[in-house]
C-alpha angles and dihedrals in degrees: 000000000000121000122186114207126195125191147165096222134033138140132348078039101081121217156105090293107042086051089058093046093051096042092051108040086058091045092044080056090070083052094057083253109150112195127189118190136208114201126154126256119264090207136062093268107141096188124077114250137200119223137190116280104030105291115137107206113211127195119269153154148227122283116237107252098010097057078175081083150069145237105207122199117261082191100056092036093057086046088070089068089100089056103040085054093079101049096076094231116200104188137007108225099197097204095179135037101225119081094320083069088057100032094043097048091052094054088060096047088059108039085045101237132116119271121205134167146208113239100218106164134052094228087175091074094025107064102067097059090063093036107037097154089076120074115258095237095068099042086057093053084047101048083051096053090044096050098039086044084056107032091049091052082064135092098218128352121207114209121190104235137013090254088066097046088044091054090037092053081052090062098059105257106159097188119087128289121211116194097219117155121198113255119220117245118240105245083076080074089059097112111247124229094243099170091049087055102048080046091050084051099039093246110161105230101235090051104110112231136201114201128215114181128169141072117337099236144147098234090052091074099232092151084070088051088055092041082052092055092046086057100036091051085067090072100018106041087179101055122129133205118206116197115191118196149043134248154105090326102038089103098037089053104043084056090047088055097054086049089059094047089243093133094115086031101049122051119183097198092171140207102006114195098251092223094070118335092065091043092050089049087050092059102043096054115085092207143016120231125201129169107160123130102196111061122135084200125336108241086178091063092057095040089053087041095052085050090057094252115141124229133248106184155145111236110224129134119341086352087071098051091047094051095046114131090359116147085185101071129043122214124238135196114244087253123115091226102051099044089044092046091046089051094046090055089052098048085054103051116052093171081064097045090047090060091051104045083058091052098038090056090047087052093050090050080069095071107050119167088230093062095037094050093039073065093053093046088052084048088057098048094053086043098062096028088064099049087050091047084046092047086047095057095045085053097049 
């Protein structure tokens, strides 16, 4: 089977969606499942390449206001339909809703084969973060008539948790909505060297550390977790705050940070390579912190939990249904108070932390990349069986 992929982001942009498409597209392998994938360029390349393993790079340009993105061409990414042609494609997975959602529907139109995509992101309570001139109210009806205009032009839509598809459904999308999260490969499992890494960043051992590792943006309430340590410090003068990642908000909160007289409790330590360096700073942490309210599902969660880090989180959205029946992860209020007071109490208690890291690692086993892709495979084959079987009766 052949699956051609389109997206606005992947690799070297760093972030929730380029992860699932990179850890499925290795597990789906193991399927028989060949991917190639169109993504735009991150640099100022005007021609159209060819990479290894099937990823097709297209022209683009900055976004305006999250120069971190691209504009890929809709032009230049129609133009590979000769080509297209002669892979015997069996079935377009739109993976973002910009210009990958157009381009990449109109491939399949025209190579005659279904198109579905995965819903990654809660524009509904994305939009006004990067708009906030316009009133709320109005980026969130917008956000509803976009997603329902595009969801409904598909032939089947994957969401990664149960809370996406339930607020989807409410928008009116009438295709079908399959609940699919995205698995974590096993190399995560892979042990990090965590006192090389608090060595490397002059971390004294015994100083307790909360992790935040993820995009740094706006809609991931970091600025809570900043609000939290300038609680927690009250009571634990020593405590660290990690935060992993790059992004929109990284300036603002690191501002934010010095006018809160963080500067010896908050250390932005940036992009970190995902084969070691994020694994290191896993295991030298003693707690994982998450605050955000937005998450179709929470990669991150699983990724600390298969490094035996336990979670300190708030449950909405996909987060809850990650952190369901976990005994790994405790669940705090979205209150400063509460979630300080609760990681206070952790730092504090490494007999407690060392039964939840076991069963934090046990709870991720549960979501490996293999399983997870081996769904999505099942979901392509139906795809495509019932268009044929579609195509057959018309025909008869």
């Amino acid at each position: 089977m052949h699956i051609l992929m389109v997206s606005d982001v992947y690799f070297p942009r760093i972030n929730g969606v380029s992860t699932s498409i990179e850890t499925f597209r290795t597990a789906l392998a193991r399927h028989d499942v060949k991917i190639t994938l169109i993504a735009p360029h991150y640099t100022s390349d005007r021609q159209v390449t060819h990479e290894l393993g099937d990823v097709i790079r297209i022209p683009g340009r900055p976004v305006p206001r999250d120069p971190e993105d691209r504009l890929m061409s809709y032009r230049a990414t129609l133009g590979l339909l000769p080509q297209l042609r002669a892979m015997n494609i069996d079935a377009v997975h739109i993976q973002t809703p910009f210009v990958a959602h157009y381009a990449g529907l109109a491939l399949a139109r025209r190579l005659g084969v279904p198109c579905m995509a995965t819903y990654h992101t809660f524009f509904e309570e994305y939009l006004h973060h990067y708009l906030p001139f316009l009133p709320r109210h109005w980026m969130r009806a917008a956000a509803r008539q976009f997603s329902r205009s595009q969801c409904n032009a598909l032939d089947t839509i994957v969401v990664p948790s149960s809370a996406m598809r339930d607020k989807l459904a409410g928008y009116g999308i009438n295709r079908p909505l399959q609940v699919l999260p995205t698995g974590i490969p096993k190399e995560i499992f892979i042990a990090g060297d965590g006192p090389g890494f608090r060595k490397a960043y002059g971390i004294p051992p015994e100083r307790p550390v909360a992790l935040y590792v993820g995009r740094v943006a706006f809609e991931k309430n970091i600025d809570f977790l900043l609000r939290v340590i300038e609680q927690a410090r009250r009571e634990l003068p020593e405590v660290l705050l990690l935060v992993a990642g790059e992004g929109p908000a990284l300036h603002a909160l690191q501002v934010k940070a010095c006018g809160m007289n963080l500067e010896q409790n908050v250390r932005f330590v940036g992009y970190l390579d995902r084969h070691q360096g994020l694994l290191d700073c896993y295991s030298a942490a003693d707690v994982f912190a998450f605050a955000s309210r937005t998450e179709t599902q929470g990669l991150v969660l699983l990724e600390a939990m298969a490094q035996n880090l336990p979670v300190l989180a708030l449950a909405e959205m996909g987060t809850r249904e990650v952190l369901n029946g976990c005994g790994g992860a405790e669940i705090a209020n979205h209150d400063v108070a509460d979630f300080s007071s609760r990681l206070v109490h952790l730092l504090r208690d490494p007999s407690r932390r060392s039964m939840m890291a076991a069963s934090a690692r046990a709870h991720a086993e549960a979501w490996g990349a293999v399983q997870l892709a081996r769904l999505l495979h099942e979901t392509y084959r139906s795809l495509t069986h019932n268009l044929a079987t579609a195509t057959y009766s018309e025909v008869s």
